[in-house]
N, CA, C and O atoms as a MOPAC input file, in Angstrom:
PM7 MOZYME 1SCF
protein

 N    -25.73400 1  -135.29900 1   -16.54800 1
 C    -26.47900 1  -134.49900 1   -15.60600 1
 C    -27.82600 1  -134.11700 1   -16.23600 1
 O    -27.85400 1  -133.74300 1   -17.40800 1
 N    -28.56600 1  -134.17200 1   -15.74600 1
 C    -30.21000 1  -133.98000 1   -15.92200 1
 C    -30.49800 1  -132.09800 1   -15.74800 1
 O    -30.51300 1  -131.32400 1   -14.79100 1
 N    -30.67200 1  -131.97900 1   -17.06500 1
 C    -30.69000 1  -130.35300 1   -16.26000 1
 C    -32.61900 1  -129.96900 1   -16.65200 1
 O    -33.01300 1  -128.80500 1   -16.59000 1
 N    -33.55500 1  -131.08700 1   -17.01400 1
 C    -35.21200 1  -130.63800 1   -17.05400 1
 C    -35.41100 1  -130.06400 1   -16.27100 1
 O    -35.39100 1  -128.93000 1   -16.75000 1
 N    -35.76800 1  -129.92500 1   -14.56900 1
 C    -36.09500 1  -129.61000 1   -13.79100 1
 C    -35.43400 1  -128.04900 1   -13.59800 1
 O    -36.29000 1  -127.19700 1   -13.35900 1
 N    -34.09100 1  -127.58000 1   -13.66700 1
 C    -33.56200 1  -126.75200 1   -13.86300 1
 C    -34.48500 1  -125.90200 1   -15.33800 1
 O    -35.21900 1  -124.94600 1   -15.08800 1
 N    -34.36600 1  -126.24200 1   -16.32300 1
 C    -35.18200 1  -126.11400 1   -17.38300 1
 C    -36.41200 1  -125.45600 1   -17.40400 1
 O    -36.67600 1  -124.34400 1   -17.86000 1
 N    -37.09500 1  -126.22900 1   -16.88700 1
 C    -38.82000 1  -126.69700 1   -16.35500 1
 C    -38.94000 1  -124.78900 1   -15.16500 1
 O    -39.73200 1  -123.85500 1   -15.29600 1
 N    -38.02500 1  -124.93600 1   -14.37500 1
 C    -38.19300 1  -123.88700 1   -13.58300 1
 C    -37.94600 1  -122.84800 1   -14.09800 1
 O    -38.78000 1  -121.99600 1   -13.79400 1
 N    -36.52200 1  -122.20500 1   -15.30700 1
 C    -36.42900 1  -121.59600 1   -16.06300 1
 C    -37.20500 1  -121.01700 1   -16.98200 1
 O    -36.98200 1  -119.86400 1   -17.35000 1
 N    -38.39600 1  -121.88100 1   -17.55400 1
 C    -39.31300 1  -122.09600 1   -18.50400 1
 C    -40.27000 1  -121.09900 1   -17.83200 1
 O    -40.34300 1  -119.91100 1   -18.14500 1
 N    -41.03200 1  -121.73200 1   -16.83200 1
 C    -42.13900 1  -121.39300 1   -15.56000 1
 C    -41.90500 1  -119.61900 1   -15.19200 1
 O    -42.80900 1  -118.79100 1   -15.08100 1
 N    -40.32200 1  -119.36000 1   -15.04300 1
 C    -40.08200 1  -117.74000 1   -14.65200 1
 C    -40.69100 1  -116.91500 1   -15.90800 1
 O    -41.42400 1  -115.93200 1   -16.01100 1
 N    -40.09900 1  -117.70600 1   -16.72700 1
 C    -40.33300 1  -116.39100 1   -18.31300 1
 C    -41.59400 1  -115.84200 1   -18.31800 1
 O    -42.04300 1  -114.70200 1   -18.20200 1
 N    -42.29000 1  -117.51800 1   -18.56800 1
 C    -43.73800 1  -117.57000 1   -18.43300 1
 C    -44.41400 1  -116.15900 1   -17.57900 1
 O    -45.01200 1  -115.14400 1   -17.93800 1
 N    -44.02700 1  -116.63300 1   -16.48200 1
 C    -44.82600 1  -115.76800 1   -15.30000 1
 C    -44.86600 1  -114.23700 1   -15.27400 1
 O    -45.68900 1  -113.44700 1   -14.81000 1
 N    -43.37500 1  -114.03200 1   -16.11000 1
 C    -42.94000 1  -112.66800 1   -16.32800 1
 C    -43.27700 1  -111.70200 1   -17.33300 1
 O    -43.44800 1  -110.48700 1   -17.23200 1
 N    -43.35400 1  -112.62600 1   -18.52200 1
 C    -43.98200 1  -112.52800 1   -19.45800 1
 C    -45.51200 1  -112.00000 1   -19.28300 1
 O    -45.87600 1  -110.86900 1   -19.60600 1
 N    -46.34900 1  -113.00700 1   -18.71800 1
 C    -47.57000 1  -112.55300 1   -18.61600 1
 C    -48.12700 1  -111.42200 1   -17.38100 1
 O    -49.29700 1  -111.10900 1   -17.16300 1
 N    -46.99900 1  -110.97700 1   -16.73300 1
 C    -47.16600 1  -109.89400 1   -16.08900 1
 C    -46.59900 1  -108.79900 1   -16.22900 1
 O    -46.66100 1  -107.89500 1   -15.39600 1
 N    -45.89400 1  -108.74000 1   -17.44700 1
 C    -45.51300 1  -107.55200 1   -18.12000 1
 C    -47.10500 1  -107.44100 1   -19.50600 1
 O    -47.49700 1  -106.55000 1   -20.25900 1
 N    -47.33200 1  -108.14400 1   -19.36100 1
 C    -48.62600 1  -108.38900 1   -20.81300 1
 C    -50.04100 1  -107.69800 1   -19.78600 1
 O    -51.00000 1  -106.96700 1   -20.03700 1
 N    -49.71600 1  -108.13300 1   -19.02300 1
 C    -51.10900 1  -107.50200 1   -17.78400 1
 C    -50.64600 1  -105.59200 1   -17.63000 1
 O    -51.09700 1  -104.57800 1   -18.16400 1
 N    -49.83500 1  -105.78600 1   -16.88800 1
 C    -49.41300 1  -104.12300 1   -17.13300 1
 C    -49.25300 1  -103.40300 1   -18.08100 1
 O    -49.33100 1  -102.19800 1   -17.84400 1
 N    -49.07200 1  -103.68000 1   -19.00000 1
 C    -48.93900 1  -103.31500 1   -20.36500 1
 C    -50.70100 1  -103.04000 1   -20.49800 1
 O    -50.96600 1  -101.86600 1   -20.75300 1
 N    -51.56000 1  -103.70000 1   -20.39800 1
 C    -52.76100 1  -103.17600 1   -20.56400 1
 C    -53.42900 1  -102.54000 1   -19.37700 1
 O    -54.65200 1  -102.40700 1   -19.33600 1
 N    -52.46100 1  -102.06300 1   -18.20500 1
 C    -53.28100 1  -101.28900 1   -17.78300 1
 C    -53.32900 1  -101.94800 1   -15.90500 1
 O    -52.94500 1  -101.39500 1   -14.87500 1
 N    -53.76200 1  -102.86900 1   -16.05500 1
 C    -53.97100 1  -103.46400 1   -14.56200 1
 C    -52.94500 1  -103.53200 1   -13.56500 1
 O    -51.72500 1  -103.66400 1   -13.66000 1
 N    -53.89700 1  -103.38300 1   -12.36400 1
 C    -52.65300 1  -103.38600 1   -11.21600 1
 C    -52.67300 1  -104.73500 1   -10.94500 1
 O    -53.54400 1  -105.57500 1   -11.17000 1
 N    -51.12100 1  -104.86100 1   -10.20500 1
 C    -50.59700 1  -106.00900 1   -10.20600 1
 C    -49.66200 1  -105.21100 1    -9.16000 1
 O    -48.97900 1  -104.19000 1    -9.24800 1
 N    -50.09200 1  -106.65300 1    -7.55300 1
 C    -48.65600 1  -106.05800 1    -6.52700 1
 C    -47.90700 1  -107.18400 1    -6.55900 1
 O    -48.13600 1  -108.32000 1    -6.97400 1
 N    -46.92700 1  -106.64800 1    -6.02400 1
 C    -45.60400 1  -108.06000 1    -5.81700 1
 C    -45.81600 1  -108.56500 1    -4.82100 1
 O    -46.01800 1  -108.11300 1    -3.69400 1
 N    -45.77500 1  -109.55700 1    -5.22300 1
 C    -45.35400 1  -111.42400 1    -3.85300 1
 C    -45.26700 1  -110.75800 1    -2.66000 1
 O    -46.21000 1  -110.84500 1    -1.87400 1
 N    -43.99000 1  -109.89900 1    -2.30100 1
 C    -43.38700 1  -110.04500 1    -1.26700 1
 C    -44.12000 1  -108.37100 1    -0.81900 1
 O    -45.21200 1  -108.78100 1    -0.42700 1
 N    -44.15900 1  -107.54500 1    -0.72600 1
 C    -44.72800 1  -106.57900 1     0.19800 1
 C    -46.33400 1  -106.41700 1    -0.26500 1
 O    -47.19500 1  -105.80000 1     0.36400 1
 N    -46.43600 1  -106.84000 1    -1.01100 1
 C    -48.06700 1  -106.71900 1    -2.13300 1
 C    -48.26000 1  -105.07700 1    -2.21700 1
 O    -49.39400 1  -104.60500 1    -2.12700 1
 N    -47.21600 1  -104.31400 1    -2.37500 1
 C    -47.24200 1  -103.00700 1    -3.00300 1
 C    -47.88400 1  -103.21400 1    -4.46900 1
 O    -48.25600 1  -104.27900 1    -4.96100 1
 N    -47.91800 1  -101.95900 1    -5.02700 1
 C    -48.25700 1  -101.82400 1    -6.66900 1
 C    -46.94100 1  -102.31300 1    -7.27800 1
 O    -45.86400 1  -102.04900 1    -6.74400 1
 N    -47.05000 1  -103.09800 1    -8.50900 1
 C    -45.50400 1  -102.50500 1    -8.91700 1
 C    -46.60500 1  -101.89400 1   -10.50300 1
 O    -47.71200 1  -102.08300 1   -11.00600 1
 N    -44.64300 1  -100.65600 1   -10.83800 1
 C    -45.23800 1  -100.22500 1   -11.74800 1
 C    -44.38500 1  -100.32100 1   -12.59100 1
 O    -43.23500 1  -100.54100 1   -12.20900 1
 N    -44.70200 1  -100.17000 1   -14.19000 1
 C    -44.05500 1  -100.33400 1   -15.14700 1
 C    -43.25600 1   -98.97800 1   -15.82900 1
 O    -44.12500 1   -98.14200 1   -16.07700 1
 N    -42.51500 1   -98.70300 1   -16.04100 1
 C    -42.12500 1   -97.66300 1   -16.63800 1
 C    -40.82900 1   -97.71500 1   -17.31200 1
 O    -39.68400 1   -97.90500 1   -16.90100 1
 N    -41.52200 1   -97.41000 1   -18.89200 1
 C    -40.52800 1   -97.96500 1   -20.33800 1
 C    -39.76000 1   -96.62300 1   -20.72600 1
 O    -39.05700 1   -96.67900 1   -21.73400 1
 N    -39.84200 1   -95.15300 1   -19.86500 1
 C    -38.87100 1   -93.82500 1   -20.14100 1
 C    -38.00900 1   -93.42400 1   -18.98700 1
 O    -37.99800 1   -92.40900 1   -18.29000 1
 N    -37.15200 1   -94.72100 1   -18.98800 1
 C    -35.80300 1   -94.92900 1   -17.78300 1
 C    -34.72600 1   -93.73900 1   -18.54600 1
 O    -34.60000 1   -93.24700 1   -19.66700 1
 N    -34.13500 1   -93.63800 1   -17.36000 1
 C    -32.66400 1   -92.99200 1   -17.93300 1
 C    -31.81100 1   -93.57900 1   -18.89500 1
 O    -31.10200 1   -92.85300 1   -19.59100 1
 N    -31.79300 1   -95.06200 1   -19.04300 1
 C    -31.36300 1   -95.67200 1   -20.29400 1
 C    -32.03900 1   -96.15300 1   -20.93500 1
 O    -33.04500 1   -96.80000 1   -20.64100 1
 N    -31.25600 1   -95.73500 1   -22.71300 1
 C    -31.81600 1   -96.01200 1   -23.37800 1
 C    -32.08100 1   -97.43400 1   -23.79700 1
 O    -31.25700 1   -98.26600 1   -23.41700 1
 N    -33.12400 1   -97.85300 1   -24.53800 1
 C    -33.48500 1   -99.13800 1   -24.67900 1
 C    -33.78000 1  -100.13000 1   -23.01400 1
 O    -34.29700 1  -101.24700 1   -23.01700 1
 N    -33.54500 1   -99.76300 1   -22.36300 1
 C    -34.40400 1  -100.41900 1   -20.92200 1
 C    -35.69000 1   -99.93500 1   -20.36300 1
 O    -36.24400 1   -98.98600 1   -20.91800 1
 N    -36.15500 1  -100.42400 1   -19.44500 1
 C    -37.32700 1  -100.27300 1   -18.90800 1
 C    -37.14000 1  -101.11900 1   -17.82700 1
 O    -36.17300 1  -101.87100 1   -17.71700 1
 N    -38.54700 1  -100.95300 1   -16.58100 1
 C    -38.11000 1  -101.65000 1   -15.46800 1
 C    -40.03900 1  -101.69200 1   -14.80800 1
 O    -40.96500 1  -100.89900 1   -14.97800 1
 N    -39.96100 1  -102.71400 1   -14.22100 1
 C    -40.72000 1  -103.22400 1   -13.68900 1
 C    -40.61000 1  -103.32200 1   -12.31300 1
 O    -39.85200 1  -104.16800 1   -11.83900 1
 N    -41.36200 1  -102.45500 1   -11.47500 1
 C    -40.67800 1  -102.78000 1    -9.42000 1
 C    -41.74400 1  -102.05600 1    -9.25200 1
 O    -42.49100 1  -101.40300 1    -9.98000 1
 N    -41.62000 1  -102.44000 1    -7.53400 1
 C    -42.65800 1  -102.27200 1    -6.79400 1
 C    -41.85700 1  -100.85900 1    -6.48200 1
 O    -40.97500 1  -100.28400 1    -7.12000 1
 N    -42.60700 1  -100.49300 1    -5.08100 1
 C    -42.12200 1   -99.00600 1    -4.19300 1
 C    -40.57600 1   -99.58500 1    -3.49500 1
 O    -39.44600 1   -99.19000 1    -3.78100 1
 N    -40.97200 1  -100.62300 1    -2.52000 1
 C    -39.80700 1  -101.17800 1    -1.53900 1
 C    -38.73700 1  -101.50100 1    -2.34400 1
 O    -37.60900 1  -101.45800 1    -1.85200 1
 N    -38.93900 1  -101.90900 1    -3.83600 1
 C    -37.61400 1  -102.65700 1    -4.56600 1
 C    -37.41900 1  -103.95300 1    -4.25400 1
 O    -36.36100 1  -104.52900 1    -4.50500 1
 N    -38.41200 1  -104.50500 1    -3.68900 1
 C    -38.38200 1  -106.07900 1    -3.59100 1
 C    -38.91800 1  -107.03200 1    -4.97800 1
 O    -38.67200 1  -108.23400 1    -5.08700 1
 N    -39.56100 1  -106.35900 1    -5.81800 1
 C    -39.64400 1  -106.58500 1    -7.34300 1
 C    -38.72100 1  -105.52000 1    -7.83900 1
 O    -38.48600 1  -104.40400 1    -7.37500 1
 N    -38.29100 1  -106.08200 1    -8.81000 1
 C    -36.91900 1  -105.00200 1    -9.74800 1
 C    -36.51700 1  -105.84800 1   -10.84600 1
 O    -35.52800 1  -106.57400 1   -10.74500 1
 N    -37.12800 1  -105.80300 1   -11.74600 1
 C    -37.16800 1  -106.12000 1   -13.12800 1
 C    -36.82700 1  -105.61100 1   -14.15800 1
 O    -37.74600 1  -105.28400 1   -14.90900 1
 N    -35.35800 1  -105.32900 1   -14.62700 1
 C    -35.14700 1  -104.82500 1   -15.89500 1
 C    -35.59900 1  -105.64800 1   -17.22400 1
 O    -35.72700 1  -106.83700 1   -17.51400 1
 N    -35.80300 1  -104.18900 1   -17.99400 1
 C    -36.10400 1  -104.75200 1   -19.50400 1
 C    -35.55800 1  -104.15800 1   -20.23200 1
 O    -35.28300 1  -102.97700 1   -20.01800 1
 N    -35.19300 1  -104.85900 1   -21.44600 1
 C    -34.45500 1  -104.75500 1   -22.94600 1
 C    -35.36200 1  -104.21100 1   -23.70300 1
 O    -36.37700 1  -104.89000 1   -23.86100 1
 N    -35.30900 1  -103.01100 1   -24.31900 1
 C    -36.53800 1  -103.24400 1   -25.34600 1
 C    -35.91000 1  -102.69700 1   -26.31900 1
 O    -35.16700 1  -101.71600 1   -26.36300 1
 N    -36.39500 1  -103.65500 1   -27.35300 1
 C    -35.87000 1  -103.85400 1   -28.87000 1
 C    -36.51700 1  -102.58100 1   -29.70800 1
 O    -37.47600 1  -101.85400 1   -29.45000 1
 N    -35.58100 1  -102.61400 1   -30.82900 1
 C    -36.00000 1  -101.42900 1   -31.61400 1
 C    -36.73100 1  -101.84300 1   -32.71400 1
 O    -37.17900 1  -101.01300 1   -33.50500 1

């Protein structure tokens, strides 16, 4: 079974995610795809070591790990 393309698309998400946590992180707005709200970043969640990335509607909702 050929799994590149699977791969390739896998690859492409990180990417994208990556560099839009790297954009917010310095500051810039950035809305989501789907309602083009703000989303916002915020790394002092109720749990520890997460953080989350979403718009207002919750149509972006992005948890994060963050390492110590």
């Amino acid at each position: 079974m050929d799994f590149s393309t699977l791969n390739k698309k896998a690859s492409d998400s990180f990417a994208k995610q990556r560099n839009l946590l790297k954009k917010l992180a310095k500051g810039r707005t950035l809305y989501c795809e789907t309602c083009k709200g703000v989303l916002t970043l915020d790394l002092q969640t109720d749990q520890p070591g997460k953080g989350v990335v979403r718009c207002k509607n919750g149509c972006t909702d992005i948890i994060l790990e963050l390492g110590s």
